[in-house]
C-alpha positions as semicolon CSV with decimal commas, in nm:
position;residue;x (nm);y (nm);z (nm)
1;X;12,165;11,807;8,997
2;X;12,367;11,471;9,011
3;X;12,272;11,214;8,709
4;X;12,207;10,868;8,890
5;X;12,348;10,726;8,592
6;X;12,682;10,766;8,728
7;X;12,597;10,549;9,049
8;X;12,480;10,250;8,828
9;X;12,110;10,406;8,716
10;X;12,004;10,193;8,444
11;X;11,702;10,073;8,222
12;X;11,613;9,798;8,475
13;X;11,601;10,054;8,779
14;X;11,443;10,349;8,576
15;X;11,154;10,053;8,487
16;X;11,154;9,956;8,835
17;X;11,106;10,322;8,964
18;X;10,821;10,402;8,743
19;X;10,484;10,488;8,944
20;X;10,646;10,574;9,212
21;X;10,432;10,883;9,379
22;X;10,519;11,192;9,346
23;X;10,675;11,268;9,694
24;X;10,935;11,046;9,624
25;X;11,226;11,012;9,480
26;X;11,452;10,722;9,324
27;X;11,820;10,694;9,500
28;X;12,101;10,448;9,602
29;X;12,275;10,379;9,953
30;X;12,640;10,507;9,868
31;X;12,810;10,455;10,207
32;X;12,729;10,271;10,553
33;X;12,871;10,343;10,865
34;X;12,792;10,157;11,181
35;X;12,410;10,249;11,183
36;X;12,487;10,570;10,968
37;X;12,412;10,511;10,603
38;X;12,459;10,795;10,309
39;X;12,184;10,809;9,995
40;X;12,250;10,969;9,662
41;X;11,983;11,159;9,500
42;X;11,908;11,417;9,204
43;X;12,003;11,643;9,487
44;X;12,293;11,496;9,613
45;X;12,383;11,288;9,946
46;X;12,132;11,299;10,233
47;X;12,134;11,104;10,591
48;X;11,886;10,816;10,559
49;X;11,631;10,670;10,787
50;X;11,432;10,335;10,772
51;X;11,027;10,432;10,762
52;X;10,869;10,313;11,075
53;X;10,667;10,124;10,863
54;X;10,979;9,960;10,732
55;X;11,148;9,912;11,023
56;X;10,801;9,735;11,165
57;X;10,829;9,496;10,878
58;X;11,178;9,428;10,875
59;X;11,197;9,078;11,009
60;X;11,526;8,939;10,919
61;X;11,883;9,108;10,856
62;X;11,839;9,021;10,507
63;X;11,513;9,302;10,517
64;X;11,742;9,626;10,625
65;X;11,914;9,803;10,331
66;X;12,302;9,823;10,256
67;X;12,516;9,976;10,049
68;X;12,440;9,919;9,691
69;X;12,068;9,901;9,739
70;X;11,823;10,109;9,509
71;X;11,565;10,317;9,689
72;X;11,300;10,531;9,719
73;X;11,289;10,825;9,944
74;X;11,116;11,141;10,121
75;X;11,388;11,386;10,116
76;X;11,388;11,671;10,339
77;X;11,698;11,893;10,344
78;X;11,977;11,679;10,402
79;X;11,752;11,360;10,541
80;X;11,641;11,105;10,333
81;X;11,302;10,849;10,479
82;X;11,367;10,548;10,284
83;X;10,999;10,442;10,221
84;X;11,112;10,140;10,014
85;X;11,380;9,922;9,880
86;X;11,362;9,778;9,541
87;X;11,403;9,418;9,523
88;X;11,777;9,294;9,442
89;X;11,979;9,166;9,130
90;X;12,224;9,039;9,370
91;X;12,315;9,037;9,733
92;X;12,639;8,943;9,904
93;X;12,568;8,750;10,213
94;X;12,771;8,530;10,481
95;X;12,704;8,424;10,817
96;X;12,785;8,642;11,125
97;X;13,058;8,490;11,318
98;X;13,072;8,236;11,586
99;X;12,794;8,010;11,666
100;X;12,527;8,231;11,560
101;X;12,334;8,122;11,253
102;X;12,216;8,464;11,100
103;X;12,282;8,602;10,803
104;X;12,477;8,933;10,773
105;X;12,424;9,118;10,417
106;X;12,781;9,308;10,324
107;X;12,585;9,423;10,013
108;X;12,342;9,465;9,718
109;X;12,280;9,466;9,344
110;X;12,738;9,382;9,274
111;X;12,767;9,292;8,962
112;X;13,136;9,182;8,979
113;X;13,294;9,084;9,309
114;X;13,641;9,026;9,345
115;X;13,795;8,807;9,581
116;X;14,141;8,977;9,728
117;X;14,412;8,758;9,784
118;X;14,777;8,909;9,899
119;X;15,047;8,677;9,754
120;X;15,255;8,724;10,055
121;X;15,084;8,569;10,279
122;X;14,676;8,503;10,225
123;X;14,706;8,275;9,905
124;X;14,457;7,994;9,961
125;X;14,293;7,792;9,704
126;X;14,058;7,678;9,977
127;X;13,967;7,985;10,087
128;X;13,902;8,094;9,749
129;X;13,671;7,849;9,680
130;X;13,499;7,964;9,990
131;X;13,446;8,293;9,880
132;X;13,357;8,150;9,539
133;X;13,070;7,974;9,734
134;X;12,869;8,297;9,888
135;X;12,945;8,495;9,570
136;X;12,765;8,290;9,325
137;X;12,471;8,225;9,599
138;X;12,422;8,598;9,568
139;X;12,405;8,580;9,188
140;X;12,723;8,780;9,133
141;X;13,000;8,706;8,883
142;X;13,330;8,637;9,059
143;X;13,670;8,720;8,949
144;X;13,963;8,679;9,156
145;X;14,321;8,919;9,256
146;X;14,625;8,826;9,369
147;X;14,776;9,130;9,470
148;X;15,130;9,286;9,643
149;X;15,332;9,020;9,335
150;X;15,546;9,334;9,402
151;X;15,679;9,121;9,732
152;X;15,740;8,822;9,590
153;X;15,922;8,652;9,288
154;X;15,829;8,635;8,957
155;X;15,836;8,254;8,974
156;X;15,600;8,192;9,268
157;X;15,359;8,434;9,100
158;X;15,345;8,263;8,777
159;X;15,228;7,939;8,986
160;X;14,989;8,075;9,172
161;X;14,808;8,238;8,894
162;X;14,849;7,903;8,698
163;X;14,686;7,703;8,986
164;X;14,405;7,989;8,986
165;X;14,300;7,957;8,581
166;X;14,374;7,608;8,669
167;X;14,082;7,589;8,866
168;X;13,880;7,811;8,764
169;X;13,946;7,885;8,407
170;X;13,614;8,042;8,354
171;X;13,701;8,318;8,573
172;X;13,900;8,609;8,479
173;X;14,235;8,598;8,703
174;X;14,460;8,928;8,781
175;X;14,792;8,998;8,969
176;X;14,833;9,338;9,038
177;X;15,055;9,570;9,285
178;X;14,896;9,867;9,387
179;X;15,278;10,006;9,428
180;X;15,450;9,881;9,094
181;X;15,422;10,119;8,792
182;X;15,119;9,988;8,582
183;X;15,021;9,709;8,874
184;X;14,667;9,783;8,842
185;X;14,655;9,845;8,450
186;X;14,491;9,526;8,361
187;X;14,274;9,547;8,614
188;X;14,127;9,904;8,541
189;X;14,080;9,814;8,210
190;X;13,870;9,520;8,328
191;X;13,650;9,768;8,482
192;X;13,310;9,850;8,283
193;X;13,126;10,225;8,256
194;X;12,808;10,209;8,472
195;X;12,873;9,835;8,661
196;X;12,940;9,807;8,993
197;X;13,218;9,598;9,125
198;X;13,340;9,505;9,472
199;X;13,642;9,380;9,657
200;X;13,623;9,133;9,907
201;X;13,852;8,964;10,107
202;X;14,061;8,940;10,445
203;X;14,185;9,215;10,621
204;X;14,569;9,311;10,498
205;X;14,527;9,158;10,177
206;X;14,545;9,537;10,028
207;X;14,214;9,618;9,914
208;X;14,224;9,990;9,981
209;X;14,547;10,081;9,836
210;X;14,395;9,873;9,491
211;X;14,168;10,148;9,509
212;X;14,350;10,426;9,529
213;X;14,549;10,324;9,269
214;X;14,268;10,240;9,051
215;X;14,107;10,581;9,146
216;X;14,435;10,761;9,069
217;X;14,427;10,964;9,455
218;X;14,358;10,824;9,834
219;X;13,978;10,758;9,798
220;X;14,054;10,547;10,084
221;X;14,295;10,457;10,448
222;X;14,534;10,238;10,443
223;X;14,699;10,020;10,711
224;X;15,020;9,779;10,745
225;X;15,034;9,436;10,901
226;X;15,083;9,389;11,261
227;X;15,439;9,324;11,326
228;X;15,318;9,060;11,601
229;X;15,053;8,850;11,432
230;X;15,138;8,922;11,069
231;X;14,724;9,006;11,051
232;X;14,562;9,268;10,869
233;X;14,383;9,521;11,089
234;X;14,015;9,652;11,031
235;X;14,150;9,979;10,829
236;X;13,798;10,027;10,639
237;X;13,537;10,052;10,860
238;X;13,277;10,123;10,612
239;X;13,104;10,034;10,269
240;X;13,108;10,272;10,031
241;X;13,081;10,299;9,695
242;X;13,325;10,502;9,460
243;X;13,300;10,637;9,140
244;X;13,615;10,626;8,915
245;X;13,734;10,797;8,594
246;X;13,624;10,566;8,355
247;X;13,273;10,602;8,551
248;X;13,292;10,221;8,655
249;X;13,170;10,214;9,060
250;X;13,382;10,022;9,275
251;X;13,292;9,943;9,630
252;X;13,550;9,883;9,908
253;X;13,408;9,657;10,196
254;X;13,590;9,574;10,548
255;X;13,839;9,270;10,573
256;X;13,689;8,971;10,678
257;X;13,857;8,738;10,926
258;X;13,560;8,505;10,925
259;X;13,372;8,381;10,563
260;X;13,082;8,149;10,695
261;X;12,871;7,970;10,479
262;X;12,493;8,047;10,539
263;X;12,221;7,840;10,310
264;X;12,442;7,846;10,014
265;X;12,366;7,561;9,816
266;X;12,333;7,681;9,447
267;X;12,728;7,861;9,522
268;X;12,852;7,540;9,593
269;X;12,713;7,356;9,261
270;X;12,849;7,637;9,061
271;X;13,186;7,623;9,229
272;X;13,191;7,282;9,277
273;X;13,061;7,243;8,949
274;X;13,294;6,889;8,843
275;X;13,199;6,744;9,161
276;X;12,822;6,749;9,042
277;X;12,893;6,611;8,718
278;X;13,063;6,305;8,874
279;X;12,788;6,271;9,103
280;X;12,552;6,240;8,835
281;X;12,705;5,882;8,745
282;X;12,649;5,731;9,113
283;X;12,507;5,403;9,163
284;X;12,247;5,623;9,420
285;X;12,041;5,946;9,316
286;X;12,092;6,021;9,725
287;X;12,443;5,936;9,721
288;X;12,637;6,135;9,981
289;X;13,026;6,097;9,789
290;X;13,164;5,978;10,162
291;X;13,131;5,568;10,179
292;X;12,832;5,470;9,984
293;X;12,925;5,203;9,724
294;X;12,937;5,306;9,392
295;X;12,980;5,612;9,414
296;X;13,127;5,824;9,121
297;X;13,256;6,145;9,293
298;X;13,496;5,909;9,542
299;X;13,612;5,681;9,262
300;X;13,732;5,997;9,069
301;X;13,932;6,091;9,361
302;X;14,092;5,728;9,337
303;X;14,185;5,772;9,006
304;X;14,298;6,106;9,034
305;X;14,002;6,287;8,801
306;X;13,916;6,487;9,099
307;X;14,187;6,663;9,334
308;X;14,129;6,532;9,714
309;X;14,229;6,868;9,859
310;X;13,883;7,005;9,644
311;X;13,673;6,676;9,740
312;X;13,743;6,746;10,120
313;X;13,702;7,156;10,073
314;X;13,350;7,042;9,922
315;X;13,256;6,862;10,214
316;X;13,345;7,043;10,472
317;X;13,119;7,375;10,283
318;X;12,891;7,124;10,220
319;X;12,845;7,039;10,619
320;X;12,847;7,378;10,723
321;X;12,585;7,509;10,445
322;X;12,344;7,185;10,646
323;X;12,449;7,319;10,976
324;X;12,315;7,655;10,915
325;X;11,965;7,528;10,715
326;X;11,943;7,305;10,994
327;X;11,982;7,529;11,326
328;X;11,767;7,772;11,114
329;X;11,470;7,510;11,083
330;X;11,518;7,443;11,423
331;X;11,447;7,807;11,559
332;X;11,155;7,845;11,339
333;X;11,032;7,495;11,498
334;X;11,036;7,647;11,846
335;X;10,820;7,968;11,787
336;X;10,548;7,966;11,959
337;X;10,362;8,045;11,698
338;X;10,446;7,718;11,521
């Protein structure tokens, strides 16, 4: 018998799982691969299967399970008929690449994601701030790693992490170096019995060898850079969820070459969070911070209470987070049904 509490069971899920008849049985998605996902019972891990009756409903992405959901199934040997999915603490969602506007769910109920950044090469402050975005839209706390300081000086490290708790000083902040003795130290420690936490990031930033370090043994494969294109390739192919020493579950998730903003509007006033509170002084409740007179979140820039390089990051999330609301209003318009 496998105690669930080990996968992240707690008093909310045990309350949520009450009444539930007798021919099922509470469990959690573990690992997905391609259309292959992995549940952990009681009894340990089975193959599971959407109900038709689920997959009849299922009307958006955002309606199929994914690692990290809770759910409860019909087991029968080794196969697991999900017959429903418990609604979601949290979800971790972006938009599928190129000029599709759909969401894609990378996963469910995180409650810590951490945003991978390789010092080397994939330091952004932009791009963090992106990631920021779709991370508190899902209702997840964010914290952010700058990992492999092992390949670069002690100097340049101590900047970038300044510039990090410089902007967001709320956050907790790590460098670690999955190949330096005691690179990941702070980082386990960081790491709470019974919560689950997730990295996330772009391919090649190192994400699977912070794992195996953290786990203490190869939990999962890694990959170098291209020598051409200094890019990351796709070495985890799945999401799966791992459970370490100190019984804290950590999920690995593919690198992501694309981060696209779907309807994420509550991420960007919690990462944009001083831009909001400047806007609160414009001369116009509909002001749009670009040329409207008197308008509080452009005069800060002018006087230097508001870093351009942030202002113009907030706009451009800010356009694409309309783009997507408004091509998804437009489908809906041309139903036929509507």
């Amino acid at each position: 018998m496998i105690d669930l509490h080990t996968i992240g069971l707690n008093d909310h899920w045990i309350k949520c799982f009450k009444g539930l008849p007798k021919d099922l049985e509470p469990g959690r998605i573990v690992t997905s691969y391609k259309k292959r996902i992995i549940i952990r019972t009681v009894n340990g891990d089975a193959d599971g299967e959407l109900s038709g009756l689920l997959q009849h409903s299922a009307k958006t992405p955002m309606d199929i399970p994914v690692v990290g959901d809770w759910v409860a199934v019909a087991s029968h040997g080794n196969k697991a008929l999900i017959r429903k999915v418990l609604p979601r603490r949290s979800v971790l969602v972006r938009k599928v690449s190129g000029n599709i506007y759909e969401k894609q769910v990378l996963a469910a109920n995180i409650d810590v994601a951490f945003i991978v950044q390789s010092l080397d090469r994939d330091y952004n402050i932009n791009r963090l701030e992106r990631y920021m975005t779709i991370i508190h839209s899902g209702q997840i706390f964010p914290a952010v790693v700058l990992n492999k300081s092992d390949l670069v000086d002690d100097h340049f490290s101590r900047i970038a992490l300044d510039k990090v708790q410089k902007r967001f000083p709320e956050y907790p902040v790590f460098l670690t170096s999955a190949k330096a003795t005691d690179g990941v130290k702070p980082l386990y420690s960081y790491l709470s019995p019974g919560l689950t936490f997730c990295l996330i990031g772009s391919s090649g930033v190192g994400k699977s060898s912070l794992i195996n370090a953290l786990a203490g043994e190869n939990r999962a494969i890694t990959g170098d850079l291209s020598t051409s294109t200094s890019k990351g390739s796709h070495i985890t192919t799945r999401r799966e969820l791992h459970v370490l020493e100190n019984r804290s579950i950590l999920m690995d998730t593919p690198g992501l070459r694309e981060i696209g903003i779907a309807d994420a509007v509550s991420g960007l006033e919690k990462t944009f969070s001083l831009i909001y509170d400047f806007a609160l002084h414009c001369r116009f409740d509909d002001c749009l911070h670009v040329n409207e007179p008197g308008c509080a979140v452009k005069q800060a820039v002018d006087d230097g209470s508001l870093e351009e390089r942030e202002y113009n990051n907030f706009l451009e999330l800010r356009s694409e987070t309309e783009r997507f609301s408004k091509a998804v209003l437009e489908k809906e318009r041309r139903k036929p049904d509507k």
